[in-house]
C-alpha positions as CSV (number, residue, x, y, z in Angstrom):
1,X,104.5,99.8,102.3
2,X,105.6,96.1,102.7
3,X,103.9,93.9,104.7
4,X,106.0,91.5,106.9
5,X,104.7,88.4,108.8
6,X,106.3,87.7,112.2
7,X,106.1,84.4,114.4
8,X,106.3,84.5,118.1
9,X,109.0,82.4,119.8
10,X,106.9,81.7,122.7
11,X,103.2,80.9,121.8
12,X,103.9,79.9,117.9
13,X,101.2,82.1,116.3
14,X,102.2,83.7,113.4
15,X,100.9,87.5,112.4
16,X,101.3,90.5,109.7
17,X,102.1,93.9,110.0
18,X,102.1,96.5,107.4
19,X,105.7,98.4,108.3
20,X,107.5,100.7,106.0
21,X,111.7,100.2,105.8
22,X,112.9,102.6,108.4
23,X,110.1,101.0,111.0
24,X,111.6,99.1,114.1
25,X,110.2,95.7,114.4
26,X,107.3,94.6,117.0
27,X,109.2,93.7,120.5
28,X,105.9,91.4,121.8
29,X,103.0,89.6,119.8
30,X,99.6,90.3,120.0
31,X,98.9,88.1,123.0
32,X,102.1,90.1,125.0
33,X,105.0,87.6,124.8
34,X,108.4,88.5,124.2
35,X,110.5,87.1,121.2
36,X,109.3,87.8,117.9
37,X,111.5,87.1,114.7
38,X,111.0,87.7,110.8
39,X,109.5,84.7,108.8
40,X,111.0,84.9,105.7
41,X,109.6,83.8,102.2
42,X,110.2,83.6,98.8
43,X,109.2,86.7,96.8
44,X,105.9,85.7,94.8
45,X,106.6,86.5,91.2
46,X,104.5,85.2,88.3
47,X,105.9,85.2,84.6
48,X,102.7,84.9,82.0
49,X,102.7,84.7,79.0
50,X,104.8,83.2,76.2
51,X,107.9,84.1,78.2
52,X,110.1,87.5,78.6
53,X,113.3,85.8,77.9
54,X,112.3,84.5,74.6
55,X,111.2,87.9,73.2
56,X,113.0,90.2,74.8
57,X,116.9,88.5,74.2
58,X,118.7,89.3,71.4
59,X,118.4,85.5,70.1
60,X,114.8,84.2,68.7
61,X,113.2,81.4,70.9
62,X,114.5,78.4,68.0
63,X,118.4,79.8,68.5
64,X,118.8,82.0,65.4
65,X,120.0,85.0,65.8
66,X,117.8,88.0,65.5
67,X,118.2,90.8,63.4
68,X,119.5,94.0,64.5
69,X,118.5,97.4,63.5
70,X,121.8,98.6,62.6
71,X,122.0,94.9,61.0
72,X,119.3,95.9,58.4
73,X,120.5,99.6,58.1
74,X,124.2,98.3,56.8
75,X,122.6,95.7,54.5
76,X,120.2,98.2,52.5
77,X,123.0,100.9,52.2
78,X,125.3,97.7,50.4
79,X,122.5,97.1,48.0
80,X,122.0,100.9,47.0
81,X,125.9,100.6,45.7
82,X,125.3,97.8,44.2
């Protein structure tokens, strides 16, 4: 379950709560005051590593193109008939 963190209109103080999808939002913050709304943030995703895009595309990180499997398949079947 996501957790969501909520600022009260009226005091200022901001607060979590662990909530699934299909939960209705709190109405009053923990001190009792109306007017609560959604603080919304970026999604916190970390790439590490050497990089996905450079080894998982079809192109090698230095702009040549890769070799495909089918690629190699059709080349050794041209030099059998050879």
């Amino acid at each position: 379950m996501p957790i969501y963190e909520y600022e009260c209109t009226a005091c200022g103080i901001h607060f979590e709560r662990l909530q699934g999808f299909g939960d209705a939002p709190p109405l009053r913050c923990p001190r009792g005051h109306n007017g609560v709304r959604k603080v919304l943030s970026p999604p916190l995703i970390i790439f590490k590593g050497s990089g996905f895009y450079c080894t998982d595309n079809s192109h090698k990180g230095n702009g040549e193109k890769s070799e495909s499997k089918s690629d190699r398949k059709r080349e050794s079947a041209t030099d059998k008939e050879d």
